[in-house]
C-alpha positions as CSV (number, residue, x, y, z in Angstrom):
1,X,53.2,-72.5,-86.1
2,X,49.9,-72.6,-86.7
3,X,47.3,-69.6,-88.2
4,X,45.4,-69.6,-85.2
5,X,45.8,-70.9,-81.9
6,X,42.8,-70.8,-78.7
7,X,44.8,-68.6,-76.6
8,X,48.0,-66.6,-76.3
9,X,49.4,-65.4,-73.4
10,X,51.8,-62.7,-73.1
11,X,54.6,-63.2,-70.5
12,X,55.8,-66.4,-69.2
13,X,56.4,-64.6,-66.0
14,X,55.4,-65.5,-62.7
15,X,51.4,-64.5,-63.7
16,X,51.6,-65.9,-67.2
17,X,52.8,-69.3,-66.1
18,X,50.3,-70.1,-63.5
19,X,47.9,-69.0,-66.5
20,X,49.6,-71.5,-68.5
21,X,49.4,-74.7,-66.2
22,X,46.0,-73.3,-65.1
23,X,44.0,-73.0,-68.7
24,X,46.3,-76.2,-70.3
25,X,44.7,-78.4,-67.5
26,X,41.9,-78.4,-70.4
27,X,43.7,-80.6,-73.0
28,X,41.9,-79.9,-75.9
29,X,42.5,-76.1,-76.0
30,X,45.2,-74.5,-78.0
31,X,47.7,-72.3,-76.4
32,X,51.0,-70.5,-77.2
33,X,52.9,-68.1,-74.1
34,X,55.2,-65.4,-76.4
35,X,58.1,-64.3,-74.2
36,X,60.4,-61.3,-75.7
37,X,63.2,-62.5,-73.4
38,X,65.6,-66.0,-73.7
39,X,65.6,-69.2,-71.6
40,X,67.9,-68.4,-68.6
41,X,70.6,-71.2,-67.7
42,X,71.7,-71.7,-64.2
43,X,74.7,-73.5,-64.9
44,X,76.2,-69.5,-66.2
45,X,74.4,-67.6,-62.7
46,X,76.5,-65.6,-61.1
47,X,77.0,-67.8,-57.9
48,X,78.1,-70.4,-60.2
49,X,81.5,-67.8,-60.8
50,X,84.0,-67.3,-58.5
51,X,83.7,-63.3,-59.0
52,X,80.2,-63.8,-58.5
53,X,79.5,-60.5,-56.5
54,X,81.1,-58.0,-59.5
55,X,79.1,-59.9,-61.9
56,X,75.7,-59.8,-60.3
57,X,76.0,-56.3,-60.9
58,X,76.0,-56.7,-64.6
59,X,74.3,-59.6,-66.4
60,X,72.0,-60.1,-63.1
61,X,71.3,-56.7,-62.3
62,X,67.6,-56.0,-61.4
63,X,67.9,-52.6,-63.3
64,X,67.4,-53.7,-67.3
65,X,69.0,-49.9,-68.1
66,X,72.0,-51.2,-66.5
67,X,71.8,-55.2,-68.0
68,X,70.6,-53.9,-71.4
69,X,70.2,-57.2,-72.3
70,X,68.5,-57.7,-76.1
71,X,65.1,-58.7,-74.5
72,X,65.3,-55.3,-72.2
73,X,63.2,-51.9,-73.0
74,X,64.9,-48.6,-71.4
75,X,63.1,-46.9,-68.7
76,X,63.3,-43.6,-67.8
77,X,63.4,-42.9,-64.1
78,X,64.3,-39.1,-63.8
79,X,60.8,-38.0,-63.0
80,X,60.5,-41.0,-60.3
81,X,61.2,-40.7,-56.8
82,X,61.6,-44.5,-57.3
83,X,63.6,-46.3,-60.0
84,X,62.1,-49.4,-61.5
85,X,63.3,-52.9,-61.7
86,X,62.4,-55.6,-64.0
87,X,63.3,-58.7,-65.9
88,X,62.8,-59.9,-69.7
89,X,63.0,-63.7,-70.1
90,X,61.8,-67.0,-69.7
91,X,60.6,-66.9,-66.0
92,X,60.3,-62.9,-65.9
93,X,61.5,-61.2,-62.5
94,X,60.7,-64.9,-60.4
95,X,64.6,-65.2,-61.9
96,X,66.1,-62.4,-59.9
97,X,63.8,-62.0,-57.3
98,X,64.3,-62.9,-53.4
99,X,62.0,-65.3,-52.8
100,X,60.1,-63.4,-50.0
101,X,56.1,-64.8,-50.5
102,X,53.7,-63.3,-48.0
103,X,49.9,-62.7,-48.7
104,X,48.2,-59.7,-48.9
105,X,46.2,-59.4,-45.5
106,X,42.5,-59.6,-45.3
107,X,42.5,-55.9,-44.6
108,X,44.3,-55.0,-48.1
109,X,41.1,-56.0,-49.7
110,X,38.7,-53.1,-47.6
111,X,40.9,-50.1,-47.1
112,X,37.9,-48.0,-48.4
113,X,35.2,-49.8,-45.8
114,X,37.8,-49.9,-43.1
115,X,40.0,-46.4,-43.0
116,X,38.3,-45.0,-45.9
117,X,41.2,-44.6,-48.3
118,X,41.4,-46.2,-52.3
119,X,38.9,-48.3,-53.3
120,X,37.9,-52.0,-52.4
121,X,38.2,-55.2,-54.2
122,X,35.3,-56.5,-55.6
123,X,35.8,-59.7,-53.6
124,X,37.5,-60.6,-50.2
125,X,40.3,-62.6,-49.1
126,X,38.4,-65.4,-48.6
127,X,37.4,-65.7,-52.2
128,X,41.2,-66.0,-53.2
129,X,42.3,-68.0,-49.8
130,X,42.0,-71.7,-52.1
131,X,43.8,-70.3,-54.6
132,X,46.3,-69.1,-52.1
133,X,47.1,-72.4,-51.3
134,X,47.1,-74.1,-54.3
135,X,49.6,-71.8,-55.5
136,X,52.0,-72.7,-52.3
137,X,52.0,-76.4,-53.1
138,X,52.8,-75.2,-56.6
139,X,55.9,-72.4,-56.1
140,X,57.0,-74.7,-52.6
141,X,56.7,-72.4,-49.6
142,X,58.6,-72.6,-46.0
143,X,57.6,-70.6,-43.2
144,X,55.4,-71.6,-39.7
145,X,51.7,-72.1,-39.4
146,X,50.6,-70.7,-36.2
147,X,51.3,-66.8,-37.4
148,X,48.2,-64.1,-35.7
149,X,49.1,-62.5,-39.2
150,X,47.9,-65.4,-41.2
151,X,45.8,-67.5,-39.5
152,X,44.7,-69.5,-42.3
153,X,47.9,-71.2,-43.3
154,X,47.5,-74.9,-43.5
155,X,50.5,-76.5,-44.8
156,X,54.1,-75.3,-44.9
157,X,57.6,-76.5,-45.9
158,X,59.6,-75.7,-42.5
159,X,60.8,-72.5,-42.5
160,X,64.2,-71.4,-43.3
161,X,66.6,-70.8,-40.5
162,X,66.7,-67.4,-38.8
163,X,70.2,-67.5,-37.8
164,X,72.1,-65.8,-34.7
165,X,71.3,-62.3,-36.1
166,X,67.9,-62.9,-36.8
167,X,67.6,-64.6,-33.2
168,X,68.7,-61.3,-31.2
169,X,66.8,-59.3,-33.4
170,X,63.7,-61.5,-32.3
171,X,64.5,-61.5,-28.9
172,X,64.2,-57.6,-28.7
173,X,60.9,-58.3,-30.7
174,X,60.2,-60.4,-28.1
175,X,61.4,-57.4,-25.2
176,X,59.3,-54.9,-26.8
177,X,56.1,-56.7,-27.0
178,X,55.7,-56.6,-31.1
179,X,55.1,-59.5,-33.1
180,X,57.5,-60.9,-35.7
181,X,57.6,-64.1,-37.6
182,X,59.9,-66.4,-39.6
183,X,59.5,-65.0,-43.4
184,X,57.4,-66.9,-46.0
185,X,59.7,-68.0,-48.7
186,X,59.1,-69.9,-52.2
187,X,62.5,-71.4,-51.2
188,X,62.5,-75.2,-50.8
189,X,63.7,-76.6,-46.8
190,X,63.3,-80.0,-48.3
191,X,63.1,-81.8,-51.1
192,X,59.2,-80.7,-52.5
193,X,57.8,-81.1,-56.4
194,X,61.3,-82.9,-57.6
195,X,63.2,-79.5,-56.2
196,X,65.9,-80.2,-53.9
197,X,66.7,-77.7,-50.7
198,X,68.4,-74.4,-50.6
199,X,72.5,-74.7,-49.7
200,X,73.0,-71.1,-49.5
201,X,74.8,-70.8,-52.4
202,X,74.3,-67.0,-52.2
203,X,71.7,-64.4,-52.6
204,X,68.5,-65.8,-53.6
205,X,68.3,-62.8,-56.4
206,X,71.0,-63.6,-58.9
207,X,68.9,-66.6,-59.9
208,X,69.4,-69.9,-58.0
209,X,71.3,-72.5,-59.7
210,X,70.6,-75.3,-57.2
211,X,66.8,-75.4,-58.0
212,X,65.8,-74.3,-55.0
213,X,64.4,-70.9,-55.0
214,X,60.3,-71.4,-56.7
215,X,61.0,-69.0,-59.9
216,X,58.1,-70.3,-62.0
217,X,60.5,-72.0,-65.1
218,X,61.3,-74.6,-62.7
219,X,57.7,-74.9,-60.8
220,X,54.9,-74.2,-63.1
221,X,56.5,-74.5,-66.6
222,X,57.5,-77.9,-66.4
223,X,54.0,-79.1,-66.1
224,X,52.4,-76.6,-68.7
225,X,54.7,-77.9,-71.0
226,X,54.0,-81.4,-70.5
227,X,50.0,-80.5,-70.7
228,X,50.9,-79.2,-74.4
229,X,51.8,-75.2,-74.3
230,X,54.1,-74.3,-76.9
231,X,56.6,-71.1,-75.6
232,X,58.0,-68.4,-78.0
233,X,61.3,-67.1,-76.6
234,X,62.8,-64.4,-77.8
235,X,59.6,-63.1,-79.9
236,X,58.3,-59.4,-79.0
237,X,54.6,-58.5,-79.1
238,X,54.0,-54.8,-79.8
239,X,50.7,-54.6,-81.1
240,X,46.7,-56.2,-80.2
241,X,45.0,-55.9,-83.3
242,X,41.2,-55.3,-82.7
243,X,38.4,-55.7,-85.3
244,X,35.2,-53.8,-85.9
245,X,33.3,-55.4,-83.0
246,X,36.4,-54.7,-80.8
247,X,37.3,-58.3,-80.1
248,X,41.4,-59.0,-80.3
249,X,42.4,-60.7,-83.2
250,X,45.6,-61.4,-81.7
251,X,48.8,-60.5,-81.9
252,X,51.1,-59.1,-83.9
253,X,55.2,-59.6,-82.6
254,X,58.8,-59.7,-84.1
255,X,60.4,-62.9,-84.1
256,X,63.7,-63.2,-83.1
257,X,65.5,-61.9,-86.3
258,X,63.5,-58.7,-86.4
259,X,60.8,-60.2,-89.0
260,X,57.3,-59.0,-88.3
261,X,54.5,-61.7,-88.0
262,X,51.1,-62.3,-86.6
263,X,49.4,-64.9,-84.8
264,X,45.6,-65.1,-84.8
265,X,43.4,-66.4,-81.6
266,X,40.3,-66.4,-80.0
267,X,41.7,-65.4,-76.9
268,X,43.9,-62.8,-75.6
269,X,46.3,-63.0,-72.2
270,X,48.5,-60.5,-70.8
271,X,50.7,-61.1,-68.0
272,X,53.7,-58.7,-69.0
273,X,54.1,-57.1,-65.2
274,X,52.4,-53.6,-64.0
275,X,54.5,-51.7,-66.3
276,X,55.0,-54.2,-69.6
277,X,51.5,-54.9,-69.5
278,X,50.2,-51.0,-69.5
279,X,53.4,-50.6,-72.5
280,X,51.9,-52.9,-74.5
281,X,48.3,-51.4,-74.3
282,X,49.6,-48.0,-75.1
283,X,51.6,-48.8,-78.1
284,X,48.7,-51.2,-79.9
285,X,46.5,-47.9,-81.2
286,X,43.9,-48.1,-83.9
287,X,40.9,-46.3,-84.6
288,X,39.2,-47.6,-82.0
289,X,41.2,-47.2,-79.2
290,X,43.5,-44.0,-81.0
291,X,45.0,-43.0,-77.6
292,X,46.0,-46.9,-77.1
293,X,44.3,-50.3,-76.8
294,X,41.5,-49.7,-73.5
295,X,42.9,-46.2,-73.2
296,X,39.7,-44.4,-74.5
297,X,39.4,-43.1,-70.5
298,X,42.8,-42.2,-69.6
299,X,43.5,-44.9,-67.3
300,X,46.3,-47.4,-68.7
301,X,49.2,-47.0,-67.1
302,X,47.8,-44.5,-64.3
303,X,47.5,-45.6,-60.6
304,X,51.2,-46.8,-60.6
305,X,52.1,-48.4,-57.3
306,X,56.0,-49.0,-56.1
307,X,56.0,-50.1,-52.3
308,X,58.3,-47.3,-51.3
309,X,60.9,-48.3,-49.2
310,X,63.1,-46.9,-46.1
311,X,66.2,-48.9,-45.4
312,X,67.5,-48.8,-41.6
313,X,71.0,-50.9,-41.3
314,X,72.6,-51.5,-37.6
315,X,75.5,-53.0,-36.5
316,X,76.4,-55.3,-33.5
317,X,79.8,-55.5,-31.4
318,X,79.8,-59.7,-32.0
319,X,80.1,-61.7,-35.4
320,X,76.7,-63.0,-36.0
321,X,77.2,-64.8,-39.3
322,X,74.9,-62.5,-41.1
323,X,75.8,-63.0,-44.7
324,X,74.9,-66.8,-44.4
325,X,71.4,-67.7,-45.6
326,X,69.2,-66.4,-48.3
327,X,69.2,-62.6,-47.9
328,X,65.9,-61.5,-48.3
329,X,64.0,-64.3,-46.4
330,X,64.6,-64.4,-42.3
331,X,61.9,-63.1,-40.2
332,X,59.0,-60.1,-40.4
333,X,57.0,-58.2,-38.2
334,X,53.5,-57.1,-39.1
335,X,53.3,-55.1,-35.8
336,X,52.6,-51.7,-37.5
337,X,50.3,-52.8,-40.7
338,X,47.3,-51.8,-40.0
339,X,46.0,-48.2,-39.5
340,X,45.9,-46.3,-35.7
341,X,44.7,-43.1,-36.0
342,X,47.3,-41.8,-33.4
343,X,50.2,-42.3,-35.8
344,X,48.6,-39.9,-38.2
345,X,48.4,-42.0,-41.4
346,X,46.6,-44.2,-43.3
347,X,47.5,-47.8,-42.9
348,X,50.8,-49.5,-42.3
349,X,53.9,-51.1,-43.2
350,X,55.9,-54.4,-42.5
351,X,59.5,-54.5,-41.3
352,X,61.5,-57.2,-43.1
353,X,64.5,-58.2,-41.7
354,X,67.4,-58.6,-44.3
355,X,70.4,-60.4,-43.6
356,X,74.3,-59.2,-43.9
357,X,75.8,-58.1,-47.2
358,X,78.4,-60.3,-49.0
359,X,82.1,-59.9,-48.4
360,X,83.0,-57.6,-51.7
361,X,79.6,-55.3,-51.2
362,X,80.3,-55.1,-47.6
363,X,83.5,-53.9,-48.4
364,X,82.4,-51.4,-51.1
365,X,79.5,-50.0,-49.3
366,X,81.7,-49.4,-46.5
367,X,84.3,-47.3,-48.5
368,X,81.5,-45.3,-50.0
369,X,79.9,-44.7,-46.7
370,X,83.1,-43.7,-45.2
371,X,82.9,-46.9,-42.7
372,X,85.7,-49.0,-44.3
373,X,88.7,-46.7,-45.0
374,X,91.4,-47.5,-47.6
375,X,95.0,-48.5,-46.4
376,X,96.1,-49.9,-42.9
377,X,93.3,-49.8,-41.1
378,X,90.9,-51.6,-43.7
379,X,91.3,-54.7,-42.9
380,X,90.5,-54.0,-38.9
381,X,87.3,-51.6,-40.1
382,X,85.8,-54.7,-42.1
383,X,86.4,-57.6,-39.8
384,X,83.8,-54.8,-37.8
385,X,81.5,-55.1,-40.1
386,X,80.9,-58.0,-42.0
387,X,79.3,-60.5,-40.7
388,X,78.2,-57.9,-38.2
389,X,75.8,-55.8,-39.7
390,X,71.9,-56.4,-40.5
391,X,69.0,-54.4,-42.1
392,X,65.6,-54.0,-42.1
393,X,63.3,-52.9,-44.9
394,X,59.8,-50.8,-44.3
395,X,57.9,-51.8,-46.6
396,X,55.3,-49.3,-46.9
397,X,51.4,-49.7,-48.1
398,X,51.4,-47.5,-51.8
399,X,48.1,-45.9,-52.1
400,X,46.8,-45.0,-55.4
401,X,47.5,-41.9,-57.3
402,X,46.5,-41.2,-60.6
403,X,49.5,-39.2,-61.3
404,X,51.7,-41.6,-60.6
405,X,52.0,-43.3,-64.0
406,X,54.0,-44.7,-66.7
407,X,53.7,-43.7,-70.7
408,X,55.8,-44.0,-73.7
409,X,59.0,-43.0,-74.2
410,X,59.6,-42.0,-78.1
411,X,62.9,-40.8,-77.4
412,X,64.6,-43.7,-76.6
413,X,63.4,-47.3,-77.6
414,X,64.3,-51.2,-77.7
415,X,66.3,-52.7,-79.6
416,X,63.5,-53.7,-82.4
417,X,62.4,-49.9,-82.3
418,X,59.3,-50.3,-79.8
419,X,58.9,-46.9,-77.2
420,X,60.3,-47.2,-73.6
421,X,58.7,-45.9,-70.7
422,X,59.1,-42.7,-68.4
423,X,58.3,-42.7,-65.2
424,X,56.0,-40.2,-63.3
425,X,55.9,-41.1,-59.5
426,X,56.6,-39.4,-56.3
427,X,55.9,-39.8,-52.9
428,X,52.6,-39.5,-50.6
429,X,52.7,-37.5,-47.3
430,X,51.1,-40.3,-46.3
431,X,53.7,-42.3,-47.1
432,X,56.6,-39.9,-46.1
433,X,55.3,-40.2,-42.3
434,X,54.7,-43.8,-42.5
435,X,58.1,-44.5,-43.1
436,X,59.8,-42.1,-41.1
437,X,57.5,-43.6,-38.4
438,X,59.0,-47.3,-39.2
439,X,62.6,-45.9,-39.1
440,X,62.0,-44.7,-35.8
441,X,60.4,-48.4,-34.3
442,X,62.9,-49.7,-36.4
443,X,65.7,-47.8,-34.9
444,X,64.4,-48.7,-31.4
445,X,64.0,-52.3,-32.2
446,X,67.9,-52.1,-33.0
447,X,68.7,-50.5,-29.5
448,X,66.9,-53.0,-28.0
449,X,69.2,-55.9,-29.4
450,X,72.1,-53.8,-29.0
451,X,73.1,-52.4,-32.2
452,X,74.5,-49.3,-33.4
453,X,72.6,-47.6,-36.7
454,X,75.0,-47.1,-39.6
455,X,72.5,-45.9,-42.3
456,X,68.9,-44.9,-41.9
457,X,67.1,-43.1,-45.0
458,X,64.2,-43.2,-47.4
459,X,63.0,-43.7,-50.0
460,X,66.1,-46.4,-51.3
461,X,66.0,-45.3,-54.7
462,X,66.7,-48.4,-56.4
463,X,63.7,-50.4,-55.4
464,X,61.3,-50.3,-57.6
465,X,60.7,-54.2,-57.5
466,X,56.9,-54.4,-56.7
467,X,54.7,-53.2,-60.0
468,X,51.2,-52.4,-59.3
469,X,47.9,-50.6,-60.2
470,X,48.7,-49.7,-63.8
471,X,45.7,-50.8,-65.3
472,X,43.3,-51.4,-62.1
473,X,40.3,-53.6,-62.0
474,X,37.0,-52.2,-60.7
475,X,33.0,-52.8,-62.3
476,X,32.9,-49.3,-64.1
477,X,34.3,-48.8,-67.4
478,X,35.0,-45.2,-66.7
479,X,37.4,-45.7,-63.5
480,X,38.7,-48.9,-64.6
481,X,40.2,-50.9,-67.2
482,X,39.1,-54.5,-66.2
483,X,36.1,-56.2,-64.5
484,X,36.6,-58.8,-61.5
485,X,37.5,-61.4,-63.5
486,X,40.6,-60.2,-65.4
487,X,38.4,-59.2,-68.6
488,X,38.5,-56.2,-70.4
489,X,35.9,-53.9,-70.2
490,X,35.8,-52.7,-74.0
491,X,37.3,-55.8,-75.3
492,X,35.8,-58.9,-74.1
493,X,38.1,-61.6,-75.6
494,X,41.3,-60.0,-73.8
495,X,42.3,-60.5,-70.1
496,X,44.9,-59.0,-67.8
497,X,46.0,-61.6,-65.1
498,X,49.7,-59.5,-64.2
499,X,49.8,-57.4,-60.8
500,X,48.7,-54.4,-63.2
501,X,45.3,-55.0,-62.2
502,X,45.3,-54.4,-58.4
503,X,42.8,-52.0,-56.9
504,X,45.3,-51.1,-53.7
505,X,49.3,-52.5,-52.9
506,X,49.1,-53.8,-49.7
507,X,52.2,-53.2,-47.6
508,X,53.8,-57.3,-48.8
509,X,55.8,-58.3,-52.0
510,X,53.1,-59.0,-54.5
511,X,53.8,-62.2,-56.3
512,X,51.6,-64.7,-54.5
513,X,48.4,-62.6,-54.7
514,X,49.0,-62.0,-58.4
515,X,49.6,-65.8,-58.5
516,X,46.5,-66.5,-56.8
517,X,44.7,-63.5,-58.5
518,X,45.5,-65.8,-62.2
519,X,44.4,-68.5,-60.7
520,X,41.2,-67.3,-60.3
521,X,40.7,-65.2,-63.1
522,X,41.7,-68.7,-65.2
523,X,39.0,-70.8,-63.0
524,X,36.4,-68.1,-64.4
525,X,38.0,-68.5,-68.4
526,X,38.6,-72.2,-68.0
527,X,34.6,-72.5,-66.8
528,X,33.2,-69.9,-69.6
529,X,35.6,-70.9,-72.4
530,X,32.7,-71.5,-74.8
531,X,32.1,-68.1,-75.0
532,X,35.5,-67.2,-76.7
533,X,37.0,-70.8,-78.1
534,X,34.3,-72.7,-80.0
């Protein structure tokens, strides 16, 4: 390793790769990505196992309290309505996560201007709408031009197959006058960037060990490698040393055996998610920054955004193969997104259709629940339900709160001695009504196609998966921690590119705006480079 280096980014996640391929399209610059967390191999996923289903709850298990792999931090959840999901490796949470890729909506970028909640971007959808589709071509997306929710889709992989659940469901769509859609997945249809197609080898979020599924160490790594970026697995970064004129100097990180070490640059990335990014700020203190690194007004880690959820399951008299096809990716409706003042909240939510649970959690779920009883009758009581049942997720907009946060957990720590989080997060009343609102549509959308409801609640507790706001962009200093391009207020050789920085949550899983977000931000560093690399 070299003493210095042009850039480091922090996180080879789904943010911190497209920053990768991005800033290494300029050959002459030198840059390292530091990942805490080990190159995955698909060859030991779980659907590669015949007791695939037991061990997803274990070594692929969204919750990094339960995995407790080396890589992980704990997290503290008992002040949080919500409890948080992440993933430490090569990759990040593009590993485990569904695949399901929808844009925020023009609307998500003027909820002050239009229904006078939050705060507004400082630029519009337009502005990211290139970069959008740049990174499509990149992840390899299938859905359906044509959608009124997205009329500026150009080009699309074909979309994956709804099914014969799906298909009733969007015939009651259909009855009831709302619009739905096939989902937009970064899961290959056809062959597309030397990926082949999905199989449905099982759940999309156990990791995909057919290629298939667009988790960014099999779209956007490939390339940054080949354009010269060196990755650090397995090395932790705990501190951002600043100088006197309160420029980075770098970073300072354990390498895999526990040593300490630093590595200097003139540039400074972080793409470590909306709760490793605001960890890592809090943790580097000095004498500048003595409450942690940007933290001189409060506001790392504050503004914490979840996408609550509510969770409404039904059941239909005829098999309709439901637990075929990649779970989290069939079709959507965006019929309620947007704000009516007659339903007496702000905003809106989307209703994403989920497919059937596997055989073994299908069985489990329906002991606990008292569906599927133990003895004679069990086997009669499952053929029921599997294969029968469906869900749908309301995926509710977050709005900002800053008292929903995360800080640093002293009491327990990782496994090289650096704090955890805690969690502080509950729910708004604005949020409470918009989901009970969505379980009732959702519940009537179900009668329409003829279904019973087995399970109907909010918030699901174990779905933290969508990590926003925790260090929110904006143009004053004072009520924000970065400017529109990414950069640091107080530290002008530093850029956030991660999720972390988003003004409002939209009411979508948030991957492909933070994509296109980096993409953007690195068009602006890739153009004014001179300022920081000479």
């Amino acid at each position: 390793m070299t003493a210095k280096v042009d850039i480091i980014i922090v996180g080879s996640g789904a943010s911190g790769a497209a920053a990768a391929w991005r800033l290494s399209q300029d050959s002459n610059l030198s840059i390292v990505c530091i990942e805490q967390g080990r190159e995955s191999n698909p060859a030991q996923y779980p659907t590669t196992k015949a007791d695939w289903e037991r061990d997803k709850q274990r070594s692929a298990s969204f919750d990094p309290n339960v995995r407790a792999n080396k890589a992980d931090y704990p997290i503290d959840n008992s002040n949080s309505a919500i409890s948080l999901a992440n993933f430490n490796g090569f990759g990040g949470s593009t590993i485990l996560y569904s695949g399901h890729f929808p844009r925020f909506h023009p609307s998500d970028f003027a909820t002050y201007r239009l229904d006078k909640v939050a705060e507004d971007w400082p630029f519009d959808y337009q502005t990211l709408t290139p970069y959008f589709n740049q990174n499509e071509e990149m992840m390899g997306v299938a859905g359906l031009v044509g959608d009124t929710a997205y009329p500026e889709y150009e080009n699309l992989l074909p979309p994956i197959a709804m099914g014969p659940g799906a298909k009733k469901l969007a015939q009651a769509f259909n009855r009831l006058g709302w619009h739905w859609w096939p989902s937009y997945s970064a899961i290959n249809t056809k062959n597309h960037q030397n990926r082949p197609p999905c199989i449905n080898l099982g759940p999309c979020n156990t990791g995909c060990s057919q290629g298939a599924k667009g988790s960014v160490d099999i779209t956007y790594w490939p390339q940054a490698k080949l354009q010269g970026v060196q990755v650090m697995t397995e090395c932790r970064v705990f501190d951002i040393p600043v100088d006197k004129e309160q420029k980075a100097t770098g970073v300072k990180y354990y390498d895999k055996h526990g040593n300490e070490q630093f590595l200097a640059a003139a540039l400074v990335i972080l793409a470590c998610s909306g709760i490793g990014t605001p960890r890592l700020l809090l943790n580097s203190k000095s004498e500048l920054f003595p409450n942690g690194l940007l933290n001189n007004y409060d506001l790392v880690g504050r503004n914490l955004m979840l996408h609550p959820l509510a969770y409404v399951e039904g059941v239909f008299d005829e098999p309709l193969d439901t637990s075929i096809g990649p779970q989290g990716c069939s079709i959507y409706s965006q019929q309620f997104y947007e704000t009516q003042e007659d339903r007496g909240f702000k905003r809106g939510y989307t209703l994403h259709v989920l497919r059937g649970s596997s055989a073994v959690d299908s069985a489990c779920s329906g002991y606990i629940t008292r569906r599927i009883p133990l003895g004679k009758n069990h086997h009669q009581a499952f053929s029921q339900y599997f294969n029968h049942n469906m869900g749908i997720a309301v995926i509710s907009e977050d709005l900002p709160d800053p008292e929903n946060r995360i800080e640093l957990d002293y009491s327990k720590t990782d496994s090289f001695g650096m704090p955890g989080i805690k969690v502080h997060y509950s729910l708004h009343e604005n949020t409470k009504k918009m989901l009970e609102h969505g379980i009732e549509q959702t519940k009537k959308l179900f009668a329409e196609a003829g279904a019973k409801i087995s399970a109907a609640h909010y918030p699901v507790k174990h779905a933290g998966w969508h990590l926003m706001g925790t260090t929110k962009m904006g143009a004053d200093k004072t009520n924000s921690v970065v400017n529109e391009h990414g950069q640091a207020h107080e530290v002008s050789n530093l850029f956030i590119v991660d999720s972390s920085v988003f003004i409002t949550s939209g009411a979508v899983n948030p991957v492909a705006t933070a994509q296109a977000l980096t993409l953007k931000f690195c068009d602006h560093i890739s153009k004014n480079i001179k300022s920081w690399v000479v």
